[in-house]
N, C-alpha and C positions, 0 to 999 in steps of 0.2 A: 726613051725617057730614062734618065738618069736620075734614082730615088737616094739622098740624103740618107741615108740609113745611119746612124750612128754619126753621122756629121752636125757638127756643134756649131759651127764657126762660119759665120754669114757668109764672113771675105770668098771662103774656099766654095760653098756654094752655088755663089754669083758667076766666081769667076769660073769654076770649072761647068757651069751651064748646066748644077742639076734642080729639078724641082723647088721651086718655092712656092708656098701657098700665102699669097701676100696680107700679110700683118701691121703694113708698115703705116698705113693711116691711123693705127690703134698705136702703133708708137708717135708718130707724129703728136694724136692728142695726150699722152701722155707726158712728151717731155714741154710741153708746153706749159705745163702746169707746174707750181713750184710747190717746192716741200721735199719729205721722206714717202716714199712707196712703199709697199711690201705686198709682195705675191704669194698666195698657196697654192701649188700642183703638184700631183703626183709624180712620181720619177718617169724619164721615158716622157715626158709631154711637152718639151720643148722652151723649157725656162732658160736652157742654157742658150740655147741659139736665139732668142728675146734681149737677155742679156747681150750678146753679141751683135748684134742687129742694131741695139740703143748703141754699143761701144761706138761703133763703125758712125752710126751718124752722127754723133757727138765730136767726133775724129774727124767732121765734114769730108768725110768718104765720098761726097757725089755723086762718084763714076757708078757705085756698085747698087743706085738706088735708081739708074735710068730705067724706064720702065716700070715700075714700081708708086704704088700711091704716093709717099712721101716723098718723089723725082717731083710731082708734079706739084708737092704743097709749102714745101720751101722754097725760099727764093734765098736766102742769108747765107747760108750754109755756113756758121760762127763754127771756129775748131776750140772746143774746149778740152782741157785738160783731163784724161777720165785716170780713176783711181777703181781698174777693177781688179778684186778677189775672189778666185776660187777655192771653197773650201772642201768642194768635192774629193780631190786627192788625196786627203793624208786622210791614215787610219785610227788616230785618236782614240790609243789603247792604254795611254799612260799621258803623266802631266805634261811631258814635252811635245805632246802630239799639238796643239793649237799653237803654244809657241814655236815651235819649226817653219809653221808652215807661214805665220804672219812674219817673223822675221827673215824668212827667206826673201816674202814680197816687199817687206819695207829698204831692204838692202837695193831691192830692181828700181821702190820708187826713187831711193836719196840718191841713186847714179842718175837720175833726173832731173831731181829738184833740188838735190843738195841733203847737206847733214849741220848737227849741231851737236859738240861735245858734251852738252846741255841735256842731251834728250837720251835719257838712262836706258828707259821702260819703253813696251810698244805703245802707249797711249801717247809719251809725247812726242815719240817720233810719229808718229799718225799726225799727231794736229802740230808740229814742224813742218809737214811735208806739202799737208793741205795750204797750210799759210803761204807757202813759198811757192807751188805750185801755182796758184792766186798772182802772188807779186811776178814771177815769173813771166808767165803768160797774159796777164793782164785780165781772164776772163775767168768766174767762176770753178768751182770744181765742180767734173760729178763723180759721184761714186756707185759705182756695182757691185754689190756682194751677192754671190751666188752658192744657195746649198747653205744658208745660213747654219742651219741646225745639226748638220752632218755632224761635231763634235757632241752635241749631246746625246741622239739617237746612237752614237756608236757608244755613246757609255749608260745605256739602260741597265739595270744592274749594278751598277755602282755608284752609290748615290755622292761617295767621297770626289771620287773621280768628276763623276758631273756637277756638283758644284762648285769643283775649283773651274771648270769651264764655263759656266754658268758667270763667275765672277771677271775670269780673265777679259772672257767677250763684253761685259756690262761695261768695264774700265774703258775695253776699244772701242765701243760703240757710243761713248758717254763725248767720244772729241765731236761727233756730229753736232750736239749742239752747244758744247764750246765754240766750235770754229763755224757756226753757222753763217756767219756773214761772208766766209769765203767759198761758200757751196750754193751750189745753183739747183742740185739734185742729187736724190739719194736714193736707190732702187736696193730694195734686198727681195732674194727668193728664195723660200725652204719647200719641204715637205709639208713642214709642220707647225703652227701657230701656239709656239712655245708664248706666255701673256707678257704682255708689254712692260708689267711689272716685274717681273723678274729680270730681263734684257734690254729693254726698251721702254725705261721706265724714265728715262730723260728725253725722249725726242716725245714730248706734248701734240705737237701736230704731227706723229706719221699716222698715214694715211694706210687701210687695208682695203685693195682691192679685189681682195680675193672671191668676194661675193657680189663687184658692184656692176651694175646692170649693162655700165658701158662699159666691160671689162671681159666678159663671160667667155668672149671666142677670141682673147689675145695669144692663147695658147691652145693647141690643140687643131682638130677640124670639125667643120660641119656639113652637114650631108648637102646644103648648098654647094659648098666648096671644092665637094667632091662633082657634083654633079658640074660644075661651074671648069674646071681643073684637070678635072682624071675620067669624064665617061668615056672617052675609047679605050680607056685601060683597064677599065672597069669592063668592058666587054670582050677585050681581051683575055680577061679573067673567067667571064663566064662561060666560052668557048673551051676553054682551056677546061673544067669545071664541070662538062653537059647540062650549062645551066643556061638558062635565057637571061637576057639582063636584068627584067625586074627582080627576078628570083635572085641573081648576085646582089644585088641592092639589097634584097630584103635578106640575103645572109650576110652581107656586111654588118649590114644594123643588129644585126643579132648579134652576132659576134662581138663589135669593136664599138658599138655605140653606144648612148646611153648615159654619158655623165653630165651630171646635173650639179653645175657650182652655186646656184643658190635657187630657188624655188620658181616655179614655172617659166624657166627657161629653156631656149635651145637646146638639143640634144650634142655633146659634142664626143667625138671621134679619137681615139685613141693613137694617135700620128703612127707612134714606133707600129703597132701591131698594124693598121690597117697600110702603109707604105711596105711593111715588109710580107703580107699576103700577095699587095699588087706585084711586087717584083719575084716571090716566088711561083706564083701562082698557086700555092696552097694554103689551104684556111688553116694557122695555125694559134699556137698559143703563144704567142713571141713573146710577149710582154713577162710572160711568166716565165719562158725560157732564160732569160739575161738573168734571174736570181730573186728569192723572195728577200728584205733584209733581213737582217740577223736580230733585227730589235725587236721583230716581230714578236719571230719567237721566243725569245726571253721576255716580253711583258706578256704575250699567254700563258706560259711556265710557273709565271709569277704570281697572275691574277686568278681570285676565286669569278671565274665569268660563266656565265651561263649563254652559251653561242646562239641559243634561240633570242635571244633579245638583241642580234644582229641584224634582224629581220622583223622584228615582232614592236620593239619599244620604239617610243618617240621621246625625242631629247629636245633638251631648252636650247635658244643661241647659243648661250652663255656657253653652256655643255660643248657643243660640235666647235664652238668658234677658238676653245683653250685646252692643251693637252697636258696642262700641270699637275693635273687628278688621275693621270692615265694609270697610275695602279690602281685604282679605287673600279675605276671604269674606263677601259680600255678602245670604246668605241669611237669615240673623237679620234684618236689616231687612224684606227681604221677605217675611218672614212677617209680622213686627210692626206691618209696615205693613199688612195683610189682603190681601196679595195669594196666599198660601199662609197653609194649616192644618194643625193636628195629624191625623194620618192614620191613626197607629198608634202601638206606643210599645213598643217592648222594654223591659220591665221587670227584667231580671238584667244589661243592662247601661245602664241609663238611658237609651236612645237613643229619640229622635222618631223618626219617619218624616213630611214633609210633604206636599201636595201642595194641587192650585188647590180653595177650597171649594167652589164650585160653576159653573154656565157661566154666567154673566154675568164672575166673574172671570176665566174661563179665556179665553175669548171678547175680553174686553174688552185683555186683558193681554196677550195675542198680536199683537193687532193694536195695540197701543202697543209693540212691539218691532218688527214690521216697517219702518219705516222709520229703525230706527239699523240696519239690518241688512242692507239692500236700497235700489236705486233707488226701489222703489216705495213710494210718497208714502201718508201716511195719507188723502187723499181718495180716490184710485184704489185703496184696496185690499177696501173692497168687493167693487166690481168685477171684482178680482184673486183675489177669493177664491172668486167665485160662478162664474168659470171656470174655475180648478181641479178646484173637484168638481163640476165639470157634465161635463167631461172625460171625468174619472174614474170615475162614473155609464155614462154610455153607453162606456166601452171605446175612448176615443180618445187611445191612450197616444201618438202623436204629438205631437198637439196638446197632449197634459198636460206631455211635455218640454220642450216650445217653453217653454210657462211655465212653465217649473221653470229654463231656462236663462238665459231674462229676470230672474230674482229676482234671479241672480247677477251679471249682467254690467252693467259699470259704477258698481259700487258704489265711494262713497268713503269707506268701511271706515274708518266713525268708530268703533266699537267698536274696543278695544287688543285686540290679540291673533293668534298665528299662523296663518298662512292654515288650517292643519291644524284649531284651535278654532271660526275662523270657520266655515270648511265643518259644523263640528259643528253647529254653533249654526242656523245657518242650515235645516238641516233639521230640526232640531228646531222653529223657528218654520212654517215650513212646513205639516208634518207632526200638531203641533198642531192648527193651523187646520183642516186636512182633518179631523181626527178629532172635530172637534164634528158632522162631519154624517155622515160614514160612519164604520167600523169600524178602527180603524189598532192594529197591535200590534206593539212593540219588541223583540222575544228581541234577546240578543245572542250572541256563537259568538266564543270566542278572542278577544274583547276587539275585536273589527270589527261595523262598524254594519251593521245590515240591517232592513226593517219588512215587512210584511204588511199590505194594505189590501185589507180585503172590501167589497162593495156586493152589491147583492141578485141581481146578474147575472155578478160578477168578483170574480176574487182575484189581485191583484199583490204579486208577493213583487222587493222591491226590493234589490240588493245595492249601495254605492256603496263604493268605492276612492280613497284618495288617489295619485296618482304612477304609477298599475298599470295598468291597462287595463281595459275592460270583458270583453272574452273571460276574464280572471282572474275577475270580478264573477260572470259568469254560471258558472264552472265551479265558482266554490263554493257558489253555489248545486242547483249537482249535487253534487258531492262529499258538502257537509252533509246533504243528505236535505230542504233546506227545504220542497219539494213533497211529500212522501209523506202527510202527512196530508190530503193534500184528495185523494189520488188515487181517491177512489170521488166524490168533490162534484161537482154535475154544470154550475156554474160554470166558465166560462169563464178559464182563468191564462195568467196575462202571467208571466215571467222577464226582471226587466231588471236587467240592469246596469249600471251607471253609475261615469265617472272623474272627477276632480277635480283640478284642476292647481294646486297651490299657488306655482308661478309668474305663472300667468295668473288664480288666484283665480276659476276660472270651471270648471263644466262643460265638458269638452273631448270626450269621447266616449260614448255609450252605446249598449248593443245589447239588442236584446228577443228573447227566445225563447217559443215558447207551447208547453204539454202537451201 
């Protein structure tokens, strides 16, 4: 088996005879449809090789569709004219970064369709090129844009910067429905559902399928797919593994599955990470590995967020589906970016509920916050993790606060926000990490933080305090009853409580008590 890893480009694909997981009746129904498109998926999940898949049969590519659902559902095979742009490549660090990269492609399309001394600016040589392309050819345009949003996500932080891109792309995108009678199709895909009014505030009918019900598995995999696709490889895996197959199935799904594009749908499968487990045979973090983006981190820098409402709060459509408030609230990007999914979904008041899709994400994402969070470095935190819950495993709640008070001390508290947030946040990155490998659970009591961590020998019930003391920590934890449910468990408990000084931004006192 030959796994696509990092390969974009349908044509190379087909012809070099590596894996496909066929898509192409989801494109079939797509380009049959007329209008503007628009796709949201995370990075790594196959927007680019979609885009190329539509290029290719719009190119009436035939040959590369034998065998394949849309081999057997056209019969026309019309070549039309495509006009696609990737805006993946350039770095859009400065104002010349969008125009570089559009006037590099509009120079490739006029060696095509021709030029006009007339056409100053990239908007009218775009809708020059469309027009003549048209006359040209005799048949419709389509157009691809890929990575729409790449110019603005690389200028988070600069609002100068990203509104002169914001405007440049509005001009470019304004010929589509100028020139609409010479276009047959118009597919764009980003990360991110920048609103229509800012960018796409002239295309009246585009359409978003980012959450539409016949759309959900155009990108990605599903555990059909897999099973349908890849079980010899998949047992090849669990071999490999000492695992049996249902057991690799059911750590696949842990792993790699999980993402939910609109509300009780299919679970789907993370392509980059779970193709490149199968071909190494190791369960890893891949998706994480290729790089978190950089915008990430500068809108958490920026924003006063409180990371328990990553997991905790439910958001309007409106909220998840528009990321122009993302300094205000940060979470719509973090979803749209795949770093959270759809959870749940109250449906009498439209509300999501999100949370991480699966532990590779959850895994991966935590320990890309410990270091704006804490002194401790993304290469020591391994390390810092594996002694946490080694800790906490054997009942050495000493030594589990020593590093719990290391996280804190010495921080230079590049994240914005008051000590009282930071404190939050902080254990909540913490406390995460622990819970991928033991048991950790969050009740809350009067609006104050408290958790509960079992392991197969302990149950610590933690109270932490800002400003107060620990003897208050631990007495509400008498007060509330937080121990009464394990009082028959024959489980060893810890009672600790814990202060916090938001002048010294550090643990300052805690005491322990046992049952």
């Amino acid at each position: 088996m030959i796994y696509p890893i990092g390969i974009q480009d349908f044509e190379k694909i087909r012809q070099q005879g590596c894996l496909y997981i066929d898509k192409t009746a989801l494109v079939y129904k797509l380009a049959k449809d007329i209008g503007y498109f628009f796709l949201s998926r995370p990075r790594r999940f196959g927007k680019s090789l979609l885009i190329s898949t539509m290029e290719a049969y719009f190119l009436g590519k035939k040959e590369l569709f034998k065998g394949l659902a849309l081999g057997q559902l056209e019969q026309d095979w019309t070549v039309y004219p495509v006009l696609h742009l990737d805006l993946n490549t350039g770095e859009y660090k400065n104002k010349d970064g969008f125009h570089d990269i559009i006037y590099n492609k509009l120079s490739e399309w006029e060696r095509l369709y021709g030029s006009s001394p007339t056409e100053t600016n990239p908007s009218l040589k775009f809708a020059g090129i469309v027009q003549r392309a048209y006359e040209k050819t005799g048949q419709k345009v389509v157009i691809l844009i890929d990575e729409y949003d790449k110019p603005l996500l690389n200028s988070i932080g600069n609002p100068e910067l990203q509104e002169h891109y914001r405007s440049q792309m509005k001009a470019f995108y304004s010929v589509m429905k100028t020139q609409d009678k010479y276009i047959k199709l118009g597919f764009i895909t980003g990360v991110t559902r920048f609103s229509k009014v800012s960018i796409f505030s002239d295309l009246n009918n585009f359409t978003d399928i980012s959450m539409d019900p016949r759309y959900v598995e155009i990108c990605g995999i599903t555990d059909k797919e897999i099973h349908d696709n890849l079980d010899s490889e998949v047992e090849e895996l669990a071999f490999a593994n000492n695992l049996t197959k249902e057991e690799c199935y059911a750590q696949l799904k842990d792993y790699y599955d999980g993402y939910h594009f609109r509300q009780d749908s299919v679970g789907i499968y993370n392509p980059f990470s779970l193709l490149s487990t199968l071909s190494s045979k190791v369960f890893g973090e891949y998706w994480f590995e290729t790089g978190t983006p950089t915008f990430l981190t500068e809108l958490l820098q920026q924003s006063k967020f409180n990371l328990n409402d990553l997991v905790d709060e439910e958001i309007t459509s409106n909220t998840i589906n528009s990321i122009d408030n993302m300094q205000e609230n940060p979470v719509s990007v973090i979803y749209q970016s795949g770093y959270l999914t759809i959870k749940g979904y109250n449906k009498e008041f439209q509300l999501y509920r999100l949370g991480f899709p699966n532990r590779e994400v959850e895994n991966g994402f935590t320990r890309f916050l410990i270091p704006l969070y804490s002194n401790v470095s993304t290469v020591k935190s391994g390390s810092y993790i594996s002694k946490l819950v080694t800790t906490i495993r054997r009942g050495e709640v000493e030594q589990f606060m020593a590093l719990l008070e290391v996280f804190f001390a010495d921080s230079d508290y590049r994240i914005a926000g008051e000590a009282e947030l930071y404190f939050q946040n902080v254990i909540f990155v913490v406390f995460r990490l622990i819970g991928l490998y033991v048991e950790v659970e969050r009740p809350t009591s009067d609006g104050r933080m408290d958790l509960i961590v079992k392991t197969s020998d302990y149950i610590y019930i933690f109270e932490f305090k800002l400003d107060r003391s620990a003897d208050e920590a631990l007495l509400q934890i008498e007060d509330k009853g937080y121990a009464l449910p394990f009082a028959t468990d024959s489980r060893r408990l810890f009672k600790i409580g814990v202060n916090f000084s938001s002048q010294h931004r550090r643990i300052t006192e805690w005491k322990m008590a046992e049952k």
